[in-house]
N, C-alpha and C positions, 0 to 999 in steps of 0.2 A: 200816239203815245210816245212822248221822251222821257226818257231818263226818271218811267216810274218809282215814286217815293212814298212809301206808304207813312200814311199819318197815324197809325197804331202800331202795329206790330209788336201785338199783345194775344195771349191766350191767357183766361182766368177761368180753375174751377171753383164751384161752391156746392153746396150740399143738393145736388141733384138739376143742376146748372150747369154746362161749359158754353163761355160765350170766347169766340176767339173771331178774330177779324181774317178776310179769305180773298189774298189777294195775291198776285195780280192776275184776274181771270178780266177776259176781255167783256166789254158792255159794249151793245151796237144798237142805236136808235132806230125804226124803219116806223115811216108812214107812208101810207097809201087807202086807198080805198076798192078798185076796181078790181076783179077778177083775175086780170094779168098781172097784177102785183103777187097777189096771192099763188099764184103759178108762179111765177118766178121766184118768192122765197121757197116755195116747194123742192123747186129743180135742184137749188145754189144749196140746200141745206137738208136735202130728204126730209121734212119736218114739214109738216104741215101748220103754218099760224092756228092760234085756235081764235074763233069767231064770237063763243061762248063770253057772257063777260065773265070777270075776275076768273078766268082761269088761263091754264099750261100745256102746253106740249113739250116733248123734248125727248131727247135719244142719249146716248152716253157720253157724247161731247159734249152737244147744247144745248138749250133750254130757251123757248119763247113763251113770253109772260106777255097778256093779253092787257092794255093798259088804256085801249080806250078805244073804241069803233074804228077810228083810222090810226089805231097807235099801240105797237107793240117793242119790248127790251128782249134783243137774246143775250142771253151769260155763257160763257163758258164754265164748266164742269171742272176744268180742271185748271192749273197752273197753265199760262203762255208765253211761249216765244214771238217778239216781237215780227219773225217773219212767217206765224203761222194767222197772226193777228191782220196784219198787211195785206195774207191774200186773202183773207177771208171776207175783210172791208173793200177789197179791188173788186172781187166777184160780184159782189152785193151793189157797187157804187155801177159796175159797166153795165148789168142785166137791168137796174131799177132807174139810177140817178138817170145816168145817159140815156134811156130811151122814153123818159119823162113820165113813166107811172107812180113814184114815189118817191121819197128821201130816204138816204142813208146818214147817218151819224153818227161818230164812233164817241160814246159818251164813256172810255172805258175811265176817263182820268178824273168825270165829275163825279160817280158813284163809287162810294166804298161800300164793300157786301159784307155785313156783322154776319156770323153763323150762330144762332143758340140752339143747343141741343140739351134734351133733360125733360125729366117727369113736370117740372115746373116753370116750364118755359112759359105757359100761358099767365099763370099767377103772375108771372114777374111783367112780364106786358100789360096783365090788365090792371096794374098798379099807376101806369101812366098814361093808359091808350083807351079813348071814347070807346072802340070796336067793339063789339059783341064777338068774343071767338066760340060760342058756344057751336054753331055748324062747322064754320070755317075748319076747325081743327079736328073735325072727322074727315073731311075731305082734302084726299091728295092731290096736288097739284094747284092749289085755289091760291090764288093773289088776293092780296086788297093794298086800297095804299090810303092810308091813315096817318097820325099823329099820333108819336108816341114822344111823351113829354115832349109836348110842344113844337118837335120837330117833323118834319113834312117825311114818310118813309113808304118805300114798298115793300111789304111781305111775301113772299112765298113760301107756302108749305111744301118742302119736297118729301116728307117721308110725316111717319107720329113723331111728334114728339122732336121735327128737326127743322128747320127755318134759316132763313136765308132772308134779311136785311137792308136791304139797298137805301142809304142816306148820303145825300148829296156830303162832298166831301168837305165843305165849309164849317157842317153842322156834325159832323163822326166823330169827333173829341168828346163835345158835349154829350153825344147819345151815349158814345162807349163809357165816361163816367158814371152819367144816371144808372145805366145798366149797375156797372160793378157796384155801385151805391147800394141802390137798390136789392140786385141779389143777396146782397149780406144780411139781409132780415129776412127773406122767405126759407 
């Protein structure tokens, strides 16, 4: 990651809506399949991957989002420094890459993380978005990655009523508009 730029750096509230953009929290791509992959994000990150689909694990720095049999995103929780981001993708690249059970890839610079939080977080999503959140949004920690106007996204639930974003950063302008568009009539 050089000389992070965020392409929003915007917060907007509306009537039972805050959608603000949450960056720069680092993104780390990992694939694998085998049982020592899984032991080693364990070791490097006290967290155990979750196996389960569409769903999460995660501890009070970071969070792994389950995104597909051999394919999971960890986030960072919080705000980062470039040399806490470094060792973190160093750890990950010498235990996984180098000893050839997996990839690592630091995708912190292609995903931007939208946050909505509010009573109406779902109305305003299912304004745009095929999904069914009628389960999804009782359960914590549940991913899915969908289209939300038209744009390719992953969601994660981390709390009620709180959600976390992930849209490739080509297409975060467009979704951050529809959003604030949108919110204005719910």
């Amino acid at each position: 990651m050089l000389n992070y730029n965020s392409p929003i750096k915007d917060s907007k509230n509306y009537s039972e809506i805050k959608i603000s953009e949450v960056e720069p929290t680092a993104k780390i791509n990992l694939r694998g399949k085998n049982r020592d992959f899984i032991t080693k994000i364990g070791k490097e990150l006290s967290i155990i991957p979750p196996t389960d689909p569409n769903t999460s694990s995660g501890n009070d720095s970071l969070n792994i989002l389950w995104l597909s049999p051999d394919e999971w995103l960890i986030y960072s929780n919080n705000k980062i420094d470039q040399k806490n981001i470094d060792d973190l993708e160093d750890r990950l690249y010498n235990s996984i890459s180098k000893a050839k059970i997996g990839s690592v890839t630091n995708v912190t610079d292609h995903w931007v993380m939208i946050n909505l939080k509010g009573a109406k977080v779902y109305e305003l999503l299912s304004a745009g978005c095929p999904f069914n959140f009628n389960k999804f949004k009782n359960l914590k920690g549940a991913v899915t990655q969908t289209l939300i106007n038209h744009t390719d996204t992953i969601i994660h639930n981390k709390n009620n009523n709180d959600l976390n974003i992930f849209v490739r950063r080509s297409f975060s302008n467009h979704l951050w508009s529809w959003m604030n568009d949108s919110a204005k009539f719910i």
